[in-house]
N, C-alpha and C positions, 0 to 999 in steps of 0.2 A: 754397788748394785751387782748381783749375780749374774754369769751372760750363761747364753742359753747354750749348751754342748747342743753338736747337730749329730744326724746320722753319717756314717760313711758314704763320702763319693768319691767320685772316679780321680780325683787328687789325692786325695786321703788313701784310696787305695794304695793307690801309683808310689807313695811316698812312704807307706807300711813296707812295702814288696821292696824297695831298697835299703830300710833298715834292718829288713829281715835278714838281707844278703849279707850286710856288715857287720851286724851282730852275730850271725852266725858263723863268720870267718873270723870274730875277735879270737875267742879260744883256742883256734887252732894258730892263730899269730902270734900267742902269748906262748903255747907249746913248742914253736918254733925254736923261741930267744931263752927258752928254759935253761937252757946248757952253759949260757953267758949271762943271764941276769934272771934271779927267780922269779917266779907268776908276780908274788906278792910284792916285791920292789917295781916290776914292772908297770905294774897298777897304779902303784903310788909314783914313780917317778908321770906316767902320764897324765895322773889326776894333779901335779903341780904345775904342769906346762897350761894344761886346762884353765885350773884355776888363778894365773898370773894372766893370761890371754880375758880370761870374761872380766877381773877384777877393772882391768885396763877398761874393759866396754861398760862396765857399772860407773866408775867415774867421768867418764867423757859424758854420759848420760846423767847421772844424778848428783854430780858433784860428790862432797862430804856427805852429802843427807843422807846418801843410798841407804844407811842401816837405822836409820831413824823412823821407818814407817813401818812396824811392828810384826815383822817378819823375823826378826833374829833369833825369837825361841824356838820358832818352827820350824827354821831353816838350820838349828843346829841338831835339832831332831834329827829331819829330815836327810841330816849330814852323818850323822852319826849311824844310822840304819841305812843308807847305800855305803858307809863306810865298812860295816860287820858283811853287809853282804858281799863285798869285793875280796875281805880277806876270807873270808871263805871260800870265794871263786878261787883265789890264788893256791888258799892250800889243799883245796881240791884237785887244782891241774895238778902239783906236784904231787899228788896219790894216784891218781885213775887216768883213765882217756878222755881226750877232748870231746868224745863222743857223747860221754857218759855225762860229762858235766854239762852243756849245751842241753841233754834232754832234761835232765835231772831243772837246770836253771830256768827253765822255761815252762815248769808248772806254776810259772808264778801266776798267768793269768786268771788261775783257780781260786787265788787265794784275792787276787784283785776283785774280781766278780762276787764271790762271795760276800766280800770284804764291802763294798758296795752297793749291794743288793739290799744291806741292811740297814747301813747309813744313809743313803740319798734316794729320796723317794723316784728322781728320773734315771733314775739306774736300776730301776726295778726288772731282771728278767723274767720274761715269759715261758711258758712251757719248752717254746720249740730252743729255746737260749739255753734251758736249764737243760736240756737232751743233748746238744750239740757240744756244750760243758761237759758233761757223764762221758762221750762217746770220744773226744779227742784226747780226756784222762784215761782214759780205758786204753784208748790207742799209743799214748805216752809209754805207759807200763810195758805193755805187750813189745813196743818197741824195742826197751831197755831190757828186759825179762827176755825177751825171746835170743838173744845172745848170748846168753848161759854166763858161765866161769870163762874170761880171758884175760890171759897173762899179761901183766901190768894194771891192772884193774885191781881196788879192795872195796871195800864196803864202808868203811868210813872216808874217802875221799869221795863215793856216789853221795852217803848222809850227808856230807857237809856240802855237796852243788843242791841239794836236796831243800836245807835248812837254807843257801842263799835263795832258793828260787821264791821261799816261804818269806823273807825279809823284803825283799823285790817287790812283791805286790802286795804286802801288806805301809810299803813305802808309796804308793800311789795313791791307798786310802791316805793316809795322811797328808799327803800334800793336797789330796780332792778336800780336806775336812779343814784345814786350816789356812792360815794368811795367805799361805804361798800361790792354793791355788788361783787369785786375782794379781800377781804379782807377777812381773817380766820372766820370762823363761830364761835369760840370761841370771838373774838373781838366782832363783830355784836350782838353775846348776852350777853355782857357785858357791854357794853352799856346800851342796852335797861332794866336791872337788876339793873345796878346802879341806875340810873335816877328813875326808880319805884319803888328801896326800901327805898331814900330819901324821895319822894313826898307820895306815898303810907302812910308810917309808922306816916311822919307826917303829913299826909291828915286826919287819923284815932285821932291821939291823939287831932289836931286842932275842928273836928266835936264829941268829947268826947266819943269816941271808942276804948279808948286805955285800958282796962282793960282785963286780959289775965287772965285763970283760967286754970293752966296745970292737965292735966289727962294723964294717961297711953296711951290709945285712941287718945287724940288729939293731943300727941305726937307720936303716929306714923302715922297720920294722918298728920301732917305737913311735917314730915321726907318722906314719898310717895311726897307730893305738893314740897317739896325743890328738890330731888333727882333725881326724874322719871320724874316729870313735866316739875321743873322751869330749867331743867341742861339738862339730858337726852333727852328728846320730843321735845326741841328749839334746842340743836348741831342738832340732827337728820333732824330737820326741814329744817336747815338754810343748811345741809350738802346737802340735796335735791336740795333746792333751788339755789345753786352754778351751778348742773348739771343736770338737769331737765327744761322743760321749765313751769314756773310757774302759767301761767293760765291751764294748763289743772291738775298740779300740787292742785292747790286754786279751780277748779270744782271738782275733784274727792274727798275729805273731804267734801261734803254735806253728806256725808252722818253718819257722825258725830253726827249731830243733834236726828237725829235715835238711836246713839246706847245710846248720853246723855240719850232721855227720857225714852227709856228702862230700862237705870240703873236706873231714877226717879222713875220707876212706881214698878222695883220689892224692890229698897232699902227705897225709902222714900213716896211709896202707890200714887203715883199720878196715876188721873184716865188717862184711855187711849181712847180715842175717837172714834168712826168710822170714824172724821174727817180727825185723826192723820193718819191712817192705809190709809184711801185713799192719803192723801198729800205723806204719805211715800212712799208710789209704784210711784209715779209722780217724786218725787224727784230722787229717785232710776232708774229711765227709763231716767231721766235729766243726770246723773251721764254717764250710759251708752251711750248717744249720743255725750256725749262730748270726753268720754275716746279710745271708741269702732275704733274712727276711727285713732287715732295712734297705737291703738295695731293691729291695720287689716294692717295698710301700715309696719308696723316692721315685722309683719309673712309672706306678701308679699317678701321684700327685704332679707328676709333669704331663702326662697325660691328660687327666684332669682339668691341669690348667693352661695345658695347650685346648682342648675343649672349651672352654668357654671364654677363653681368646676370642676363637673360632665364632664361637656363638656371638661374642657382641661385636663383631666386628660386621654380620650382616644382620 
């Protein structure tokens, strides 16, 4: 039986607004440990701590059966497109700025919305959703665009955080369209961790990047990226996405991209633009016209039904 996704509330918020923060300090943690272990090892050695830590929670839970209830084709999908989309993150850091990749990765929820709007009829947006969409991509751009030419930046390391953000949320639709999405959030990211820390680790050692230099520092830099990121921020994520409905879910993290280049600019000095500042009010006004009108119709119907509460109570 299909459960019903709800609107966004004040949990739901609350719990957006902290994955916002951690996802948008991943890139700039992974920029950090660049000089001792590449993006793309780093992904993958996190996406193995990840996926030995839930495999342990799949069997305490399911026994042996865990892969007997007809998830396995969809969760190697599923595995296989958040796996292309990491090593693209990876060899994106190693081309551009963390700034660049953060904005660039975060158009995914264009491609989620969209992507959704066609397949499942309660995901249908409305005019003011379809506005709010236009106007936080518009603000994206502007963001990125208005920074011009900066040194250490190219153009194929923006395409390729560009093409993961486009795998991102074309990875949502399929987990909303198939097994997974009635299936435990610890399975779903277990999957998608196994499959990236096969492909990942040996994507690195295949393109001669598998050389690892441990520090104090980049060990607890991995232990943040294994623990909080790759474990913690995807159950949180995927626990949303069970009950929430996920494009307005996939719009409200624009604004992500925001708090990435923030943390770029005070931890790793990247400049900040007038560009960025205007694109970011655009995006952030996008954010609001998408969210505004499920939280206006939830204060409505409590309203409502604090009213005739009222009413039959005298």
């Amino acid at each position: 039986m299909s459960t019903v996704r709800r609107h966004l509330d004040l949990m739901a918020v609350s719990l957006l607004l902290m994955l916002c923060l951690g996802w948008g300090f991943q890139q700039v943690a992974i920029k950090l440990a660049a000089d001792d272990i590449a993006p793309t090892l780093q992904i993958g050695l996190r996406s193995a701590f990840a996926a030995t830590v839930l495999l342990l929670l799949m069997l305490r839970q399911e026994g042996l059966k865990a892969f007997a209830d007809g998830t396995l084709k969809a969760g190697l999908l599923a595995g296989t497109m958040f796996a292309l989309e990491f090593l693209f993150v990876g060899e994106a850091l190693a081309r551009t700025h963390a700034s660049h990749v953060v904005v660039f990765l975060y158009t995914s929820p264009i491609f989620t919305a969209l992507g959704l709007h066609f397949v499942h009829a309660d995901e249908r947006l409305a005019g003011l959703q379809w506005g709010g969409i236009g106007l936080a991509f518009i603000g994206v751009c502007i963001a990125f665009l208005g920074g011009g030419d900066v040194a250490g930046t190219s153009l194929t390391g923006d395409a390729m955080a560009l093409l993961a953000g486009a795998i991102w949320g074309l990875t949502t639709v399929v987990i909303r369209g198939s097994s997974l999405s009635e299936a435990p959030a610890v399975k779903t990211l277990f999957y998608q961790m196994a499959v990236a820390a096969v492909m990942l680790i040996g994507a690195a050692f295949i393109m001669g990047n598998g050389r690892m230099h441990w520090t104090p520092d980049t060990t607890l830099n991995l232990a943040f990226q294994a623990v909080v990121i790759a474990v913690g921020s995807y159950l949180t994520w995927f626990w949303l996405l069970k009950r929430y409905l996920a494009s307005r879910m996939a719009t409200f993290v624009f604004m992500t991209p925001l708090v990435g280049v923030l943390f770029g600019v005070m931890i790793l000095d990247e400049a900040l633009s007038r560009g960025f500042v205007g694109g970011g009010l655009l995006v952030l006004a996008g954010i609001f016209l998408v969210s505004a009108k499920d939280l206006l119709n939830q204060r409505k119907a409590r309203r409502v039904q604090e009213a005739l509460e009222t009413a039959r109570d005298r």
